[in-house]
C-alpha positions as CSV (number, residue, x, y, z in Angstrom):
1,X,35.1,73.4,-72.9
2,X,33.9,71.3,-75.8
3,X,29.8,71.8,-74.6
4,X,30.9,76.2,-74.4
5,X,31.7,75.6,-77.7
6,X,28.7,74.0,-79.1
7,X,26.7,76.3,-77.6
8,X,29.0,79.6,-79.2
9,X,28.4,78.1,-82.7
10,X,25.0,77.2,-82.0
11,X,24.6,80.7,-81.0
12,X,26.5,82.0,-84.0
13,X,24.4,79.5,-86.5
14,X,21.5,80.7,-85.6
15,X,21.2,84.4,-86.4
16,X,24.6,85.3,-84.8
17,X,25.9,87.6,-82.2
18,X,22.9,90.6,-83.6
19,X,20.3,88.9,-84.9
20,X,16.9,87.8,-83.5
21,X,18.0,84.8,-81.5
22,X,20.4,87.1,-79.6
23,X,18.1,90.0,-78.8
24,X,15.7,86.9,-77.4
25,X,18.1,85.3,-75.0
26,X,19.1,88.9,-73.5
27,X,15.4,90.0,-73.2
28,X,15.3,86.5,-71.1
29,X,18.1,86.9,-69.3
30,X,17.2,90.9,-68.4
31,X,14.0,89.7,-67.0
32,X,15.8,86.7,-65.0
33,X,18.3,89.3,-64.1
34,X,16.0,91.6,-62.8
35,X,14.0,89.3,-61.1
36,X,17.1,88.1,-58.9
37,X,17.5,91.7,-58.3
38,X,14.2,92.1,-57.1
39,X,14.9,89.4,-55.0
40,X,18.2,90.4,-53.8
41,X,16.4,93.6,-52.6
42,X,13.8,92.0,-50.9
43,X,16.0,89.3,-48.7
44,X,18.6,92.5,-48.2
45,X,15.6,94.3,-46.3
46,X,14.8,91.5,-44.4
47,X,18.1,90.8,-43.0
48,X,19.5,94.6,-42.8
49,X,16.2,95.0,-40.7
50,X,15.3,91.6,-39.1
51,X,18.6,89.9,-39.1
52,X,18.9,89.1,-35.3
53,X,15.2,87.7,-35.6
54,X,16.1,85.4,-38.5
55,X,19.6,84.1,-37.4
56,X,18.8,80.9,-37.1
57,X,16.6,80.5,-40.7
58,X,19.4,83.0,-42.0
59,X,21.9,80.2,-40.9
60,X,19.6,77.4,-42.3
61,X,19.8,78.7,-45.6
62,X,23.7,79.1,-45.3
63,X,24.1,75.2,-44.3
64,X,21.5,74.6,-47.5
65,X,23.9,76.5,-49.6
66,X,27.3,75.0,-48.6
67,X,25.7,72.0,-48.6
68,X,24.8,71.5,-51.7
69,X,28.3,72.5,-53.1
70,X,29.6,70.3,-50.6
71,X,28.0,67.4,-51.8
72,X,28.7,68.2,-55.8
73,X,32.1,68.4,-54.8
74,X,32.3,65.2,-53.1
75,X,30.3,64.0,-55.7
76,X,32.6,65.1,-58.5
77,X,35.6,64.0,-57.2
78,X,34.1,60.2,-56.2
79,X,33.0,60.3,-59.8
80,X,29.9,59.6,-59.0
81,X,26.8,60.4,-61.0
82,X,23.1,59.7,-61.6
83,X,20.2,59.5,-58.4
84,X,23.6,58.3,-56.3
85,X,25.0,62.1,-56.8
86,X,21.0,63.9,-56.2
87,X,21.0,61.7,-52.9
88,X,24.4,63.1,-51.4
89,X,23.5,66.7,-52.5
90,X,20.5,66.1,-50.5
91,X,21.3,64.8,-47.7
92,X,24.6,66.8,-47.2
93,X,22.6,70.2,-47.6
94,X,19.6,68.8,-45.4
95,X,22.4,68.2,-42.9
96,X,24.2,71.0,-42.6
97,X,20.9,73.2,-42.9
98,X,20.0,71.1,-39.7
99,X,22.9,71.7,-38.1
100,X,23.6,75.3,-38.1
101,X,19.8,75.8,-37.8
102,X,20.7,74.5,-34.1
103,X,24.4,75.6,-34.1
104,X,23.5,79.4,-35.1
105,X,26.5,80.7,-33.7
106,X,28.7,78.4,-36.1
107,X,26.3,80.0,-38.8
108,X,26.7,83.6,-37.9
109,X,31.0,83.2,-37.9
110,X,30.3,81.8,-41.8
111,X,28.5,85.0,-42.0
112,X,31.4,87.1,-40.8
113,X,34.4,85.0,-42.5
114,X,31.9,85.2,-46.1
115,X,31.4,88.7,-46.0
116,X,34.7,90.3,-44.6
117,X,36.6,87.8,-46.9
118,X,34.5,88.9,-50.1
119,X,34.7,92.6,-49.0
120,X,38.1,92.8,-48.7
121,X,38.7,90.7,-52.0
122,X,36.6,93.1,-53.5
123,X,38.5,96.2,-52.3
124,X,42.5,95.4,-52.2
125,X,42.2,92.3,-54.8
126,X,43.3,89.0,-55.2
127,X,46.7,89.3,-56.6
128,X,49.1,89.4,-53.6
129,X,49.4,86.3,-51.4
130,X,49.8,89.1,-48.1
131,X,46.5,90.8,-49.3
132,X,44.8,87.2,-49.4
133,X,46.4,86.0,-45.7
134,X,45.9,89.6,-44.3
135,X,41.7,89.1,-45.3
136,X,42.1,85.1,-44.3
137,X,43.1,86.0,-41.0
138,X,40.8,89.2,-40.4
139,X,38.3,86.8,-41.4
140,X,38.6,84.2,-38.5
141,X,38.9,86.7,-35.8
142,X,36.0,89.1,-36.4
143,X,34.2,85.6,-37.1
144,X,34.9,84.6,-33.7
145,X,34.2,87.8,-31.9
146,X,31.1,87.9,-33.6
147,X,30.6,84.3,-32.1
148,X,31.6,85.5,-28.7
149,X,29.0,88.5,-28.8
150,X,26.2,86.5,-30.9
151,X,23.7,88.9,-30.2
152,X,25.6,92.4,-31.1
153,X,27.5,90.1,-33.8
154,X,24.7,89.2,-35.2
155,X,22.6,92.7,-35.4
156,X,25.9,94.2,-37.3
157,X,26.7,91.2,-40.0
158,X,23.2,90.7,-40.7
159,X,22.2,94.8,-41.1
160,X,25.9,95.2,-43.1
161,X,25.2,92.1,-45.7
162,X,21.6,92.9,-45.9
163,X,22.6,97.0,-46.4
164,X,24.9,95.6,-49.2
165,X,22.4,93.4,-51.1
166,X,19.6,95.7,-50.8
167,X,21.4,99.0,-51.4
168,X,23.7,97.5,-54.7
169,X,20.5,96.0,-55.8
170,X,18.2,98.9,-55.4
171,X,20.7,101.1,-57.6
172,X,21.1,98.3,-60.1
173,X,17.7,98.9,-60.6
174,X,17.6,102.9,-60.5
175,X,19.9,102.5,-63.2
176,X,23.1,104.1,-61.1
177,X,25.1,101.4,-61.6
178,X,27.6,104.1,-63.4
179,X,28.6,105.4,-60.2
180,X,29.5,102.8,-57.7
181,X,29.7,105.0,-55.0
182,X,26.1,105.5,-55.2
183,X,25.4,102.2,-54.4
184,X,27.6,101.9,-51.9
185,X,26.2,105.2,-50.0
186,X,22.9,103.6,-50.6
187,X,23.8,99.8,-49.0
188,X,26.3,102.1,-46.2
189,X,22.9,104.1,-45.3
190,X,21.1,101.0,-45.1
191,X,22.8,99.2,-43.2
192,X,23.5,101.8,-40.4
193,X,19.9,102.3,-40.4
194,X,19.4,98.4,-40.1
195,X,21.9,98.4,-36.7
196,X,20.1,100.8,-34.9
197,X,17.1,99.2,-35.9
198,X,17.7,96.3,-35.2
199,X,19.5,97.2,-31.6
200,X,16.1,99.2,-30.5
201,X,14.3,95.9,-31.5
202,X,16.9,94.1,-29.4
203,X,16.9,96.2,-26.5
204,X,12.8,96.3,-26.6
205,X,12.8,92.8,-26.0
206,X,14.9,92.7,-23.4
207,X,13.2,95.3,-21.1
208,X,10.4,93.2,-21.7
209,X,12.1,89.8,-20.6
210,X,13.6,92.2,-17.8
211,X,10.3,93.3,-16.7
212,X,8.6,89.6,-17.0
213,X,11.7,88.6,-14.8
214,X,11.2,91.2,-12.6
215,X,7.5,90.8,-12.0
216,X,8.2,86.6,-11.8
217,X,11.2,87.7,-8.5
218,X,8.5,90.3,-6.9
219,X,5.8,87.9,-6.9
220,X,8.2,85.1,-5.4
221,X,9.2,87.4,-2.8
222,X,5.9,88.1,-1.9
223,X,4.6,84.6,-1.8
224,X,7.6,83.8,0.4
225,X,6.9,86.8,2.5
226,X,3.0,85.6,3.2
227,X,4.8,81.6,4.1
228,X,7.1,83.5,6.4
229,X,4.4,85.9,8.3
230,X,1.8,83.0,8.3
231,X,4.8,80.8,9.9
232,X,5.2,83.6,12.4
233,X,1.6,83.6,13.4
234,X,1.3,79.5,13.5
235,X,5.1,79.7,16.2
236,X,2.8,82.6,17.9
237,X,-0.3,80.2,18.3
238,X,2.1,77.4,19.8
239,X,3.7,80.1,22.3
240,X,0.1,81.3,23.6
């Protein structure tokens, strides 16, 4: 609280809340702003369309993120600072990036918990303790059906979170951000667009792992066909 305040009166000191130092620090952080945006738009597109694909890097990048706030926690409450503190925020988010890079599935029910838990926050609010059990609870079950049925699961969380950053991000940068609605027909468009996608994608590939398994079982079939006819003719031979 003490450092907020320096910085207010620093702020104020210096030109105040209209004066040049102001308009320089928001001209900053509107480019930084839009940049994220940019950004935000890009990695939305990637996952709304090539989600399922990039499960397992999506879910790397989740363990990196957790991680690190893992580790400044734990660090914080050990009280402990200095290279100490930078070498358990790295090695608890190379961790956990390692391990739901492997365990994807554990990274996709994140996925599912993160986003129905923020959506639902968003929507019906944070100030009733049912709201907050009723999204809790929603939360872990869609997470583990999504787990059950990675594949589907997958396609559907990564298209709907990807819709949602690209679409949100795309308006904030059309400059529609007075109508929220537009946005959220933009990300809702999206997304459903990213799930069928995403589903032809999926089903593509497995007509073609169908059709590889297909051609591996009729060439086995006839190899064991020629064994069995030139095993006939051999029991022939030994007959004659």
């Amino acid at each position: 609280m003490d450092n907020l305040q320096n910085v207010k009166e620093l702020i104020g000191t210096i030109g105040g809340s209209d004066g040049p130092t102001a308009v320089f620090v928001a001209g900053k952080l509107g480019k930084l702003g839009m940049g994220v945006t940019i950004a935000s738009v890009i990695m939305g597109v990637l996952f709304c369309f090539l989600g399922f694909k990039l499960i397992k890097v999506i879910s790397a990048l989740m363990g990196l993120g957790i991680g690190v706030a893992a580790g400044a926690v734990i660090s914080s409450i050990a009280g402990i600072d200095g290279i100490t503190r930078i070498i358990i925020i790295f090695a608890s988010a190379v961790f956990l990036a390692a391990l739901l890079f492997f365990l994807h599935r554990v990274g996709i029910f994140l996925m599912v918990f993160i986003t129905v838990v923020s959506g639902m926050f968003v929507f019906v609010g944070t100030g009733e303790k049912t709201y907050v059990i009723a999204a809790l609870g929603a939360a872990v079950v869609l997470g583990i059906i999504a787990m059950i049925f990675s594949e589907p699961g997958a396609i559907i969380i990564t298209a709907l979170t990807g819709g949602v950053s690209a679409g949100t991000g795309i308006a904030s940068l059309a400059g529609l951000t007075d109508n929220k609605f537009i946005g959220l027909g933009i990300a809702g468009g999206l997304a459903v667009f990213g799930i069928v996608v995403q589903f032809l994608l999926h089903s593509k590939k497995a007509g073609k792992k169908e059709k590889e398994l297909k051609g591996k079982t009729k060439k086995k079939d006839s190899m064991e066909s020629e064994v069995e006819k030139a095993r006939m003719l051999l029991d022939d031979e030994e007959e004659e």
